[in-house]
NUDODO-782937 format. One line per 8 residues: number of its first residue (from 1); their letters; for each residue x, z, y of N, C-alpha, C, O. Coordinates in pm, whole numbers, plus 50000, padded with zeros to 5 digits. Example, Ala and Ser with C-alpha at 12.3 -4.5 7.8 and 13.67 -1.06 7.14 Angstrom:
BEGIN
1) AS) 51319:50780:49431:51230:50780:49550:51320:50780:49670:51424:50846:49668 | 51285:50708:49775:51367:50714:49894:51290:50787:50003:51341:50804:50114
***
This chain:
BEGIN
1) XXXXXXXX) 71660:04244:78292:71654:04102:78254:71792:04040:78263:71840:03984:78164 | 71862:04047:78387:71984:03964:78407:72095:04046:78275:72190:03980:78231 | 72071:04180:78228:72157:04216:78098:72147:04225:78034:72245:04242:77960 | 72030:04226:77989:71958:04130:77861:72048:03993:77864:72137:03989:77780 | 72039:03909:77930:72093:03726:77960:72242:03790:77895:72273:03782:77776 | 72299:03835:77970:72484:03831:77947:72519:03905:77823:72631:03888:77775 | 72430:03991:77764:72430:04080:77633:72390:03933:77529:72474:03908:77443 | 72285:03855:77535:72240:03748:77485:72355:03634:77471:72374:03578:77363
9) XXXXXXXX) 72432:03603:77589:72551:03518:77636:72668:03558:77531:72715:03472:77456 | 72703:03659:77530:72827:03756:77471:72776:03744:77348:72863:03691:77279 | 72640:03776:77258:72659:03742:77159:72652:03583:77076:72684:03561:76959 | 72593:03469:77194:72602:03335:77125:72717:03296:77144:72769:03223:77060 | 72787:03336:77265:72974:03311:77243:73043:03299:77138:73102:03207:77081 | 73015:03487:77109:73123:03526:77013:73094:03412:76885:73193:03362:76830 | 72979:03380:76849:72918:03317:76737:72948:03168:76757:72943:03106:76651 | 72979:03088:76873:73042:02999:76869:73178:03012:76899:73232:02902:76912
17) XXXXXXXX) 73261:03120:76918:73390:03077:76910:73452:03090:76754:73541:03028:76697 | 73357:03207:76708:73349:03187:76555:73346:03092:76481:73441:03070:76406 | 73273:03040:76484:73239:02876:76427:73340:02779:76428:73357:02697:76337 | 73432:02791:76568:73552:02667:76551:73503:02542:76515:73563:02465:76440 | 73340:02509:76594:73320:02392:76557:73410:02252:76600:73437:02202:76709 | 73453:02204:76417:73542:02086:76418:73523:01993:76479:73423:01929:76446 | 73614:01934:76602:73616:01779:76680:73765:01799:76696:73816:01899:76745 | 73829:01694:76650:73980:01666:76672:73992:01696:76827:73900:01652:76896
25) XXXXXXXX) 74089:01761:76887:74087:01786:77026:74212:01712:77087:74270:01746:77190 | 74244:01596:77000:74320:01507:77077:74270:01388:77172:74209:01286:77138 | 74301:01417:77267:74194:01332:77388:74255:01128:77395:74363:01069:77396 | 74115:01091:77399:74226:00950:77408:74252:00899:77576:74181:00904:77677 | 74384:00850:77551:74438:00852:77642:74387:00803:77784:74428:00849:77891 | 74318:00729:77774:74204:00674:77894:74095:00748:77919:74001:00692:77975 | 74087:00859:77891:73948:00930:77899:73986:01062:78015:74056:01162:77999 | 73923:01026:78113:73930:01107:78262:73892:01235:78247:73783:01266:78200
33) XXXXXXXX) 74004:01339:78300:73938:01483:78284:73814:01491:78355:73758:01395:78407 | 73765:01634:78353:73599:01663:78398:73662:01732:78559:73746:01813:78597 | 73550:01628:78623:73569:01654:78767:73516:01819:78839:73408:01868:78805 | 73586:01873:78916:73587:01980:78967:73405:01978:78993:73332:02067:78951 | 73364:01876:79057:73275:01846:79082:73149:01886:78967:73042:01939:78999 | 73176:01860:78867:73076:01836:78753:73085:02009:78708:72998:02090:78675 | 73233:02020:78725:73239:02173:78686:73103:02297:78728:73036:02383:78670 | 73118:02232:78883:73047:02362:78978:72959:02311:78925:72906:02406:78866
41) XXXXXXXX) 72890:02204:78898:72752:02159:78848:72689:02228:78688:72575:02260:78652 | 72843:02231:78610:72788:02302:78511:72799:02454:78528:72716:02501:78451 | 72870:02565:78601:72863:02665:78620:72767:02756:78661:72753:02873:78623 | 72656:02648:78799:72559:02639:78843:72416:02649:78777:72321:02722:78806 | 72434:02532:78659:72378:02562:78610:72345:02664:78474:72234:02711:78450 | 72457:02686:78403:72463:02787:78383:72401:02929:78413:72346:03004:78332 | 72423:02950:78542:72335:03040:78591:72229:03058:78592:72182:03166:78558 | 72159:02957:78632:72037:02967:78683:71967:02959:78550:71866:03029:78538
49) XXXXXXXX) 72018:02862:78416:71911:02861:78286:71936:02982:78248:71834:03029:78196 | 72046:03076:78251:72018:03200:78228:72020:03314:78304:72098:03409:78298 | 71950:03298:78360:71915:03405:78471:72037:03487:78487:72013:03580:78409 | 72155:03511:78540:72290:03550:78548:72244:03640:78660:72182:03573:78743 | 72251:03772:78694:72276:03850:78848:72340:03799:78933:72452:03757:78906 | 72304:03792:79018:72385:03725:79141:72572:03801:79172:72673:03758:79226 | 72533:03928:79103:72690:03983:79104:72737:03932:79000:72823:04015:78972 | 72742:03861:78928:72794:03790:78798:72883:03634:78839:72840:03532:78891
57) XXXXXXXX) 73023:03670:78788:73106:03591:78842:73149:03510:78701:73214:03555:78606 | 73090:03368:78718:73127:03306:78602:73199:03134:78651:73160:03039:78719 | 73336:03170:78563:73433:03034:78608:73471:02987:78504:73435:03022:78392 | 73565:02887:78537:73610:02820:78398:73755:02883:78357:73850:02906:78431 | 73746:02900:78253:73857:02886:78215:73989:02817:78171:74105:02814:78213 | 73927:02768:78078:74012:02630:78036:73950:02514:77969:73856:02543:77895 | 73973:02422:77976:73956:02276:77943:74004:02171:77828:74123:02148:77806 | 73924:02126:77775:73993:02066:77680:73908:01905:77696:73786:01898:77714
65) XXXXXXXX) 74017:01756:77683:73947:01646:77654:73925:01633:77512:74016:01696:77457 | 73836:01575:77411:73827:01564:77323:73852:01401:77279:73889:01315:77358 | 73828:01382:77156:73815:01214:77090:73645:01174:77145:73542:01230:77106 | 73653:01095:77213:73510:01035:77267:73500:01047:77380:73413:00984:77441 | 73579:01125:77439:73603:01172:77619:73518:01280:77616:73477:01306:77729 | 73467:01368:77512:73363:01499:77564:73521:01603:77608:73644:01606:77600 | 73418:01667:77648:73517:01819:77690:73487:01937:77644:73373:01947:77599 | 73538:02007:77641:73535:02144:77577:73558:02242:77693:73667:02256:77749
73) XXXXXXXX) 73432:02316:77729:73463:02403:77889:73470:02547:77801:73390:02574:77712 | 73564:02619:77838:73614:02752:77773:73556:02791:77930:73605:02723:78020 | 73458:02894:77969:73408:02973:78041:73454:03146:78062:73490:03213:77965 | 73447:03200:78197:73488:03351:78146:73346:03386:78265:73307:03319:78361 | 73292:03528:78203:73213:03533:78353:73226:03702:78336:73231:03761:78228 | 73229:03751:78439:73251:03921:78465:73124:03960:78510:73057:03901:78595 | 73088:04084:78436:72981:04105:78506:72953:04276:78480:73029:04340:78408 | 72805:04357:78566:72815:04472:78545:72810:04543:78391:72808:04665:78405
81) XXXXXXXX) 72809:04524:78327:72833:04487:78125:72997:04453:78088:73036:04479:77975 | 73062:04413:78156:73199:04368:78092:73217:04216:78121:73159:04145:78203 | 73307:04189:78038:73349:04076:78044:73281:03963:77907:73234:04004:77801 | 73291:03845:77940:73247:03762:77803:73304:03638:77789:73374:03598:77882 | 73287:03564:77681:73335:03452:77679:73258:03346:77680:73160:03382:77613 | 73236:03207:77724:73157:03112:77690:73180:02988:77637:73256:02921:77708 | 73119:02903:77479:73227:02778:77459:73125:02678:77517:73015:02730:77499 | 73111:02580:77568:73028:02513:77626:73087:02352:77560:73205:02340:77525
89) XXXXXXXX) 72983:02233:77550:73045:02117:77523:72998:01992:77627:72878:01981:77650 | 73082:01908:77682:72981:01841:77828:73042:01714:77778:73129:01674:77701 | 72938:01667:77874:72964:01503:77773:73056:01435:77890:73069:01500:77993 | 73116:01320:77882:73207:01265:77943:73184:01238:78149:73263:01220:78242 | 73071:01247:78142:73041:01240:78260:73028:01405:78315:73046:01436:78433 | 72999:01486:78225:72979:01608:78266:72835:01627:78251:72819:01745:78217 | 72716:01564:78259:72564:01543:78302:72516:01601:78184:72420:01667:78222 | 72530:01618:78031:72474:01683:77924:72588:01797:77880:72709:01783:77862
97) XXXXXXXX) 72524:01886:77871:72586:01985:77791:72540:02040:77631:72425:02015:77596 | 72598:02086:77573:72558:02146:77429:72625:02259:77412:72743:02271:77444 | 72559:02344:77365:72615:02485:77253:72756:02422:77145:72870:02468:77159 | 72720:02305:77032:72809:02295:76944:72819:02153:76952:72731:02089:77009 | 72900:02108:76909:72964:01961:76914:72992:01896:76781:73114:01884:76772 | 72926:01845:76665:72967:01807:76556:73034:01691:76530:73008:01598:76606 | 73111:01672:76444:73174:01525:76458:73115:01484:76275:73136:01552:76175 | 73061:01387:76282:72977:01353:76168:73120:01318:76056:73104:01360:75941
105) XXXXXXXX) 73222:01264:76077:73360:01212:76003:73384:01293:75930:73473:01258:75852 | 73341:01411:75911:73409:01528:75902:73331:01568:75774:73264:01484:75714 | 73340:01702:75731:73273:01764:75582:73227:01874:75599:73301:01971:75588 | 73116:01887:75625:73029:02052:75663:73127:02129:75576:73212:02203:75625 | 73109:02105:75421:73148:02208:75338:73272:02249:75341:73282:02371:75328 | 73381:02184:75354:73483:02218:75385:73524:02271:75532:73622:02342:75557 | 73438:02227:75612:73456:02317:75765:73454:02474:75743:73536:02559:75779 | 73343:02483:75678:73237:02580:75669:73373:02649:75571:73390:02766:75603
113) XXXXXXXX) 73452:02612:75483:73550:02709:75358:73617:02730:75470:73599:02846:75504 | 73683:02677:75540:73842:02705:75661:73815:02810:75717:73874:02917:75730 | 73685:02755:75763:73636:02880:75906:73635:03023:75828:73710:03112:75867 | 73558:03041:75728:73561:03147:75647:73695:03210:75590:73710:03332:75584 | 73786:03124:75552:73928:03134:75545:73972:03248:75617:74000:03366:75596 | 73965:03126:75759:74035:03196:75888:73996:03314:75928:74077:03401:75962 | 73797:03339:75927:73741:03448:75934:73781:03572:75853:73835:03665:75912 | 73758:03577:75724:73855:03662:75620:74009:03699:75681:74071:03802:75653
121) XXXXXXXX) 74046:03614:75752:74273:03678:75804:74198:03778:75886:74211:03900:75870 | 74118:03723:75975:74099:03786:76094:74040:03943:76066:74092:04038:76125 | 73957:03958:75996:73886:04036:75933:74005:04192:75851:73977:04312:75848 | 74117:04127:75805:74160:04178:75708:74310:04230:75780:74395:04271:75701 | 74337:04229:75891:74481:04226:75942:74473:04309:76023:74367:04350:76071 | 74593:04350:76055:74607:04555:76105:74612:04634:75967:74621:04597:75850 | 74602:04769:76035:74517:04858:75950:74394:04946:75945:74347:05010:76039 | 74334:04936:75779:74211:05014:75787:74226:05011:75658:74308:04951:75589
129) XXXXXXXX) 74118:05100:75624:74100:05169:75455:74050:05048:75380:73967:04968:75425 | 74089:05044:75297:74019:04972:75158:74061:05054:75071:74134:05153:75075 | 73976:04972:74949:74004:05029:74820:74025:04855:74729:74002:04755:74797 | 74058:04841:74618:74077:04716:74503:74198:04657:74570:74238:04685:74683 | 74262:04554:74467:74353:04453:74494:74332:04387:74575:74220:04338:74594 | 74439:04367:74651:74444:04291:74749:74470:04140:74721:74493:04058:74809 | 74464:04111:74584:74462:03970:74544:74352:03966:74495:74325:03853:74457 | 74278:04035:74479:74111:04026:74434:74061:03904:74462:74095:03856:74570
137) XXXXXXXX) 73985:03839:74391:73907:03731:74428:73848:03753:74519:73864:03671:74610 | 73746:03878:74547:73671:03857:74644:73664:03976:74768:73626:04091:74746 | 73681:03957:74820:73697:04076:74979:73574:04082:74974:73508:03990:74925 | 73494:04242:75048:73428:04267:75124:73416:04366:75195:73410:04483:75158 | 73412:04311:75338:73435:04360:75468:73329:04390:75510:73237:04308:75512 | 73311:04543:75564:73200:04590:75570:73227:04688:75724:73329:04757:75723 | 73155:04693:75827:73123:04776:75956:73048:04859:75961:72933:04834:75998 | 73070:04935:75940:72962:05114:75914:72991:05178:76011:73086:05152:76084
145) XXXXXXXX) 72886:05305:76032:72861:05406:76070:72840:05499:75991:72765:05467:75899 | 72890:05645:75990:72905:05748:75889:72719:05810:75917:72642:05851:75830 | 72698:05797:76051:72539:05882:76064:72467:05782:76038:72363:05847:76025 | 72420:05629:76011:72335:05535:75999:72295:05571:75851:72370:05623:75769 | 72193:05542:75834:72088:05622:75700:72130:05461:75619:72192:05471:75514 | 72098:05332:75664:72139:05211:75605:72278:05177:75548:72298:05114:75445 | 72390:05239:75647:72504:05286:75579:72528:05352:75451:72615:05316:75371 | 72443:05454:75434:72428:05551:75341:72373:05524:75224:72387:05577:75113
153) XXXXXXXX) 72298:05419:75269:72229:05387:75132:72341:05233:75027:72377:05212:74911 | 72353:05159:75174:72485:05061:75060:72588:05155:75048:72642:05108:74948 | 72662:05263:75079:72747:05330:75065:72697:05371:74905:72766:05326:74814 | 72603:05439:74879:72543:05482:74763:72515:05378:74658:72474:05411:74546 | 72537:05252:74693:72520:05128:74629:72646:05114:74576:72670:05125:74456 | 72747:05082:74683:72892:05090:74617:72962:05201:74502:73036:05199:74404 | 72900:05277:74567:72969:05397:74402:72895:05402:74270:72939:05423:74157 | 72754:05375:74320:72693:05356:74161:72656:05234:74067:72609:05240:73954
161) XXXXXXXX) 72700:05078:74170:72642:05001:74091:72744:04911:74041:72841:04888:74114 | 72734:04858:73929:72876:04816:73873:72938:04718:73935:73053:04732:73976 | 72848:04573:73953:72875:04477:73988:72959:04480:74153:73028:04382:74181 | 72947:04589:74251:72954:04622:74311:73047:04719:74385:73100:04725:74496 | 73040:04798:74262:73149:04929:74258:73289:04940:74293:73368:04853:74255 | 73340:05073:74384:73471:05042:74390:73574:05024:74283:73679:04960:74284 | 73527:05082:74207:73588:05043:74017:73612:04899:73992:73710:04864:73926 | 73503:04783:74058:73546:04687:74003:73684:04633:74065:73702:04639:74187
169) XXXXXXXX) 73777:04583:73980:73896:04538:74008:73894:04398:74013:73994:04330:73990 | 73780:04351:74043:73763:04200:74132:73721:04198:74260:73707:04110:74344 | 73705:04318:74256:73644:04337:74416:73729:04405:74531:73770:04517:74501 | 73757:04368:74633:73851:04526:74710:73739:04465:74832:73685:04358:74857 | 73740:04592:74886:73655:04657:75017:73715:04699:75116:73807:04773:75082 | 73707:04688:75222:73795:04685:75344:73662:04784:75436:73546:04744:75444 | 73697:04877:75481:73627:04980:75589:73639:04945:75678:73756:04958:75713 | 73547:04877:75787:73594:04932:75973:73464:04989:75990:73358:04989:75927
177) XXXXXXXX) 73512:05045:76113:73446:05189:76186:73368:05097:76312:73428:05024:76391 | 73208:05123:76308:73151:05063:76403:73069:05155:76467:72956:05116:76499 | 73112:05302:76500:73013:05394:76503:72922:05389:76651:72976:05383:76761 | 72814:05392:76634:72712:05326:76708:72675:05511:76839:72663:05633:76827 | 72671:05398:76954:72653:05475:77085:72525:05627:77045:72539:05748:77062 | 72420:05553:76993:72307:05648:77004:72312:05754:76869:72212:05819:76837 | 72407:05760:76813:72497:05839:76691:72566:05939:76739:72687:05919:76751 | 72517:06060:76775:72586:06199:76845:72717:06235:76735:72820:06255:76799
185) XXXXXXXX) 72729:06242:76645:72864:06230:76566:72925:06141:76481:73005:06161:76390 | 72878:06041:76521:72935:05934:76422:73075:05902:76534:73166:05842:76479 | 73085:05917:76599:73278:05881:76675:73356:05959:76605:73453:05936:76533 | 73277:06093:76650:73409:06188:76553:73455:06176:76398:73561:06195:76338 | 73294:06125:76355:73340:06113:76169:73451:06019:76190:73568:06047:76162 | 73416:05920:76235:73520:05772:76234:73636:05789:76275:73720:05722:76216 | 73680:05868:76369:73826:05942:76422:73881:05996:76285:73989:05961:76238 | 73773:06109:76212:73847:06216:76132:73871:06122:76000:73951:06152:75911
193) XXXXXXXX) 73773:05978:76001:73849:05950:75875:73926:05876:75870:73991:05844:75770 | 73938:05816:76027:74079:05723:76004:74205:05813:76018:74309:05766:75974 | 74207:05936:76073:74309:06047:76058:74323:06066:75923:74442:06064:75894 | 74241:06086:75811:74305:06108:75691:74331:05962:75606:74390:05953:75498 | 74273:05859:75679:74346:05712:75617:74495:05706:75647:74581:05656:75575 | 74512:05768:75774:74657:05745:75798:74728:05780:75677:74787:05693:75614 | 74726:05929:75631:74786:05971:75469:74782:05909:75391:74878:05859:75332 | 74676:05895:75370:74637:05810:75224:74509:05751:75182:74401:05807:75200
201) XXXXXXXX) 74525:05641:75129:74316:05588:75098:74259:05672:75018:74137:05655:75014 | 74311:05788:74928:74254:05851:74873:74175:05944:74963:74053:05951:74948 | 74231:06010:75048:74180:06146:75154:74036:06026:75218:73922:06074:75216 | 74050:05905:75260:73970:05837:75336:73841:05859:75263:73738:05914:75301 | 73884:05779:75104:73747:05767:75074:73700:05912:75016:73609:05923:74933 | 73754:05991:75055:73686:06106:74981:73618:06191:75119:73515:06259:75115 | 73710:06165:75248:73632:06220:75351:73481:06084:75358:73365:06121:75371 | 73511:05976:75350:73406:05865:75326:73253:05908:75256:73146:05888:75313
209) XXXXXXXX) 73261:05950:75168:73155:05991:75033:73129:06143:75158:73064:06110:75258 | 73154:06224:75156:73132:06350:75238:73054:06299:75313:72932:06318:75312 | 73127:06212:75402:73006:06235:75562:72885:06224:75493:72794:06305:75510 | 72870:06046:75348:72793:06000:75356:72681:06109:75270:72558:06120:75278 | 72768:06169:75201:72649:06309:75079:72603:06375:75151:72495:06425:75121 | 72657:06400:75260:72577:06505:75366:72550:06428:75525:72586:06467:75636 | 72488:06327:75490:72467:06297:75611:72377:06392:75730:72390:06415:75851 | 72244:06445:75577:72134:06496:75651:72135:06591:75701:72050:06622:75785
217) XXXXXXXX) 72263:06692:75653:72241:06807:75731:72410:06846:75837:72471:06948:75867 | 72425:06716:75857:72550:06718:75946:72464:06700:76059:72358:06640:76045 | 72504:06748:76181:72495:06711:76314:72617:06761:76429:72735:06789:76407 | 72555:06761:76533:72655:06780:76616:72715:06928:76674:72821:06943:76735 | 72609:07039:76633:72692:07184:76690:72764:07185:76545:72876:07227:76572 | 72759:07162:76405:72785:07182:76304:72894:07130:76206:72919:07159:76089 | 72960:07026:76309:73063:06933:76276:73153:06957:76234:73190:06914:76125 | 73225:07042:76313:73352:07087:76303:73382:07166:76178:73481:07156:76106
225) XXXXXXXX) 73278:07244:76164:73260:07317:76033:73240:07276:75901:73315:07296:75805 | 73146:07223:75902:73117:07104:75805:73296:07052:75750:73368:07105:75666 | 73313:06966:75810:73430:06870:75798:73581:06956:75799:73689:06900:75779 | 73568:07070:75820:73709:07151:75752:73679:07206:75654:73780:07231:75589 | 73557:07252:75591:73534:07303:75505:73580:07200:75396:73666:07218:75309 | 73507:07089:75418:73504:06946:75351:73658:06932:75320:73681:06936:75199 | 73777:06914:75409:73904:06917:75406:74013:06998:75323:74109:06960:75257 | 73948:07158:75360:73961:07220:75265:74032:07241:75113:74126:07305:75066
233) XXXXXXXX) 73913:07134:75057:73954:07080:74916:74005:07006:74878:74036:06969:74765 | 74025:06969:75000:74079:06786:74980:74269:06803:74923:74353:06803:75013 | 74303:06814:74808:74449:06873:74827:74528:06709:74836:74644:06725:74797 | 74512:06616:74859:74547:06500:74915:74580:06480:75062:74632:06388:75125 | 74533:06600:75093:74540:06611:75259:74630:06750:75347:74609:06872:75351 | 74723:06673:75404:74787:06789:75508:74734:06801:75587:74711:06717:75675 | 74692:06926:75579:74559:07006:75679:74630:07005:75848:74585:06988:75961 | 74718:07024:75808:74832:07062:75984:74776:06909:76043:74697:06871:76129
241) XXXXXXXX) 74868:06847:75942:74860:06667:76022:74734:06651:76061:74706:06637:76180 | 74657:06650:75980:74481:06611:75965:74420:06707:76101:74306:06669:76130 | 74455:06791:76166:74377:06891:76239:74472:06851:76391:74417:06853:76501 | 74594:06821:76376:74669:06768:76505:74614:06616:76550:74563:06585:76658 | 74642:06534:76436:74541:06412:76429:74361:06422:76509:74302:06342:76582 | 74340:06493:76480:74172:06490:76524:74197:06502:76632:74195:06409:76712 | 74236:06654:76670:74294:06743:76750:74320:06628:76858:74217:06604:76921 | 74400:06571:76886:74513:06457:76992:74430:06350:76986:74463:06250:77050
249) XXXXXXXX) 74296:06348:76903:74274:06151:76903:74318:06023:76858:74267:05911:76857 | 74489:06096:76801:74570:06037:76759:74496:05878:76708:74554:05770:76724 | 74353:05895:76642:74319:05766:76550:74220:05698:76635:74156:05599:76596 | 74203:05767:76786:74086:05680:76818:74125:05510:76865:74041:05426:76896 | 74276:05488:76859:74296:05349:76904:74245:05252:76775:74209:05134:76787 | 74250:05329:76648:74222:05234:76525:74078:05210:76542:74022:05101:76526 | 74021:05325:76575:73832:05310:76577:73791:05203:76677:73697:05124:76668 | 73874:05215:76769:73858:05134:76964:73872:04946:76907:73807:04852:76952
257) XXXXXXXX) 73974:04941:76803:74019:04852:76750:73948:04800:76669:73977:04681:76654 | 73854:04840:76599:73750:04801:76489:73653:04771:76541:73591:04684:76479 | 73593:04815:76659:73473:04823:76768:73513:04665:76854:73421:04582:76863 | 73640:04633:76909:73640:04505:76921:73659:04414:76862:73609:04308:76901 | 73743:04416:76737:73715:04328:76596:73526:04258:76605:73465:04153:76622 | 73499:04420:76579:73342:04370:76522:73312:04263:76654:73296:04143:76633 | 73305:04321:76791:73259:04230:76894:73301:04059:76887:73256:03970:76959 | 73383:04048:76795:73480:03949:76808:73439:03849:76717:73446:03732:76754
265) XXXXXXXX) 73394:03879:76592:73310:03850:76495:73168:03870:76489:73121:03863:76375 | 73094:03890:76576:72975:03882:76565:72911:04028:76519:72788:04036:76516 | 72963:04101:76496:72898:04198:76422:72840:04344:76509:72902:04448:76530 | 72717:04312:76545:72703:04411:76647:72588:04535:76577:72547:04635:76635 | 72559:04492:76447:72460:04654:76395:72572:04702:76283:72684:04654:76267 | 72512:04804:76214:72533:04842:76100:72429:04857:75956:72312:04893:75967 | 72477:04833:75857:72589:04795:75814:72620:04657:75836:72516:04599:75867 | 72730:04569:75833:72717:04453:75860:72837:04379:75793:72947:04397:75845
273) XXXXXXXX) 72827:04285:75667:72861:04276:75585:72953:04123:75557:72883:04024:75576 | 73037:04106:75533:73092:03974:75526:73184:03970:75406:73269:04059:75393 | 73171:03864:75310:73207:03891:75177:73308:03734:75176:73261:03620:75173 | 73439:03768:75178:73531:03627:75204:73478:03528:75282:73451:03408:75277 | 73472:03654:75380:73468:03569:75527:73333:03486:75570:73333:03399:75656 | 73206:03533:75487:73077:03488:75467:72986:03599:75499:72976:03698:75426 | 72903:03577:75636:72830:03694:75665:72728:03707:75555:72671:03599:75536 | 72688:03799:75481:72517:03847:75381:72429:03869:75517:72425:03959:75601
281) XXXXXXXX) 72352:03732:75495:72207:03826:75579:72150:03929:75556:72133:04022:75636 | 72104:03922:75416:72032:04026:75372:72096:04100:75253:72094:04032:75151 | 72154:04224:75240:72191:04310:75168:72088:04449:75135:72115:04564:75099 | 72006:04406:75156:71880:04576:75116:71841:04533:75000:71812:04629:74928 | 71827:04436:74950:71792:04362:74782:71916:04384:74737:72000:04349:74820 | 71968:04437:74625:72011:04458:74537:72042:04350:74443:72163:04335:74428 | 71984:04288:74390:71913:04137:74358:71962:04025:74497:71950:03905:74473 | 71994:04050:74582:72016:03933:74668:72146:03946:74709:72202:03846:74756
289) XXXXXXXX) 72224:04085:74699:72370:04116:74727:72410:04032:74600:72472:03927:74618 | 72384:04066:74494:72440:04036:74362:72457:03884:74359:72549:03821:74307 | 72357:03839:74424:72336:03662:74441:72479:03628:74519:72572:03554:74489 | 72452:03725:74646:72525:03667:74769:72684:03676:74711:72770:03594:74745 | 72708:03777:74629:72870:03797:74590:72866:03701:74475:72979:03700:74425 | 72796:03631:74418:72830:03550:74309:72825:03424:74390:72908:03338:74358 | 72724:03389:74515:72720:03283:74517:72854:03254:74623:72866:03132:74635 | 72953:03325:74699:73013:03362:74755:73180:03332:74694:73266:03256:74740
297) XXXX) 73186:03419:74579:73271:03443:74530:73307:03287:74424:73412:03271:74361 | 73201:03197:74429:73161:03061:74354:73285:02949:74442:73359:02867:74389 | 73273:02985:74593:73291:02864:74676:73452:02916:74692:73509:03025:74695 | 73499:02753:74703:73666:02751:74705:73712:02843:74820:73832:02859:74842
***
């Protein structure tokens, strides 16, 4: 129960620090910071509405006054799970709290373009495989797993359907690696293909299509074999580099790196899809992707 609560905590965080919900955070000048007092009161409670373990150490972090005298409590709490973040909003006395803070002055729709903006940099910076122009109208950023059968099937979506396709040259696609705990080889696929991204996006997406053509009869005594054979052919690929690379781990900081991205953005299954910086709820319709990238690709 109590990690259930902080697994629950960690993901409405991440989803409100995402959000960047807009309130000018210039405080007016007569408006009294939040008393130490009110603090322990909200920390306190905190706890207790969500059942927190008693080994669970949750403080403030940092503080912000806002326009109206609210505050902005930036929370950290440690616990047997890791670490998390919390955005909290308390009203001038401290006595009400909220999840999000709206300021009515303001323009949903244009909040809502920035954040997505900003979401899209965030999304798109470092390195990882894509394929299309990088001035493309429309990004989509996608978190896979090479063993997830749902992977496999939008994977199979992307190569055959037009609107969709890596062919189209309105579109570029950006790879990160989200390979999931209860996935006996999906770490290693994700290692071996960011080892041949290092070379080149060609070796990527061609080790990419592999895992995904043979998902069914890949497993874990059979891996190794599988995937040199696979290499093999690949004449895009220096077998030495590509086998020292695996070999050393050399790529697992890029995979380690994509795994907290996703945490960072909300994205905790697979596949999990964000199209200029706009999560798709639903991508298993065919008919509703097509919507979501038109209706997507529509907004400034």
């Amino acid at each position: 129960m109590g990690n259930a609560a902080i697994r629950l905590l960690m993901t409405a965080s991440i989803s409100l620090i995402s959000a960047g919900v807009a309130l000018a955070a210039e405080a007016t000048p007569s408006c009294a910071p939040i008393s130490d007092l009110a603090i322990n009161r909200v920390t306190t409670y905190i706890s207790k509405k969500y059942r927190l373990p008693s080994g669970v150490e949750l403080r403030l972090k940092e503080t912000a006054t806002l326009t109206g005298c609210y505050h902005k409590l930036q929370l950290v709490g440690r616990g047997p799970i890791g670490t998390f973040d919390l955005s909290m909003y308390a009203s001038p006395d401290g006595r009400f709290l909220a999840p999000e803070l709206f300021d009515t002055s303001g323009d949903p729709e244009r909040e809502a373009a920035e954040n997505a903006k900003a979401l899209l940099g965030q999304l798109t910076e470092g390195e990882f495989a894509s394929t299309g122009p990088q001035d493309a109208p429309v990004t989509m950023v996608i978190f896979a797993d090479f063993q997830c059968p749902y992977c496999k099937r939008l994977a199979d979506t992307l190569r055959t359907d037009p609107m969709v396709s890596r062919s189209n040259r309105d579109l570029r696609i950006v790879f990160r690696h989200l390979p999931l705990p209860q996935h006996q080889w999906a770490r290693r696929a994700a290692e071996a293909a960011a080892c041949a991204q290092f070379q080149n996006e060609q070796s990527f997406w061609q080790l990419h299509d592999f895992f995904f053509a043979n998902q069914e009869t890949i497993n874990a005594a059979n891996f190794d074999s599988k995937v040199g054979g696979a290499v093999r052919s690949m004449p895009t690929l220096d077998l030495e580099t590509f086998r020292q690379c695996v070999d050393r781990q050399l790529s697992l900081g890029a995979v380690v790196r994509d795994e907290q991205l996703a945490r960072t953005v909300g994205a905790n299954a697979t596949p999990t899809i964000f199209i200029n910086g706009r999560t798709v709820d639903d991508w298993s319709d065919l008919r509703e992707l097509h919507e979501a990238l038109q209706a997507v690709a529509a907004k400034p």
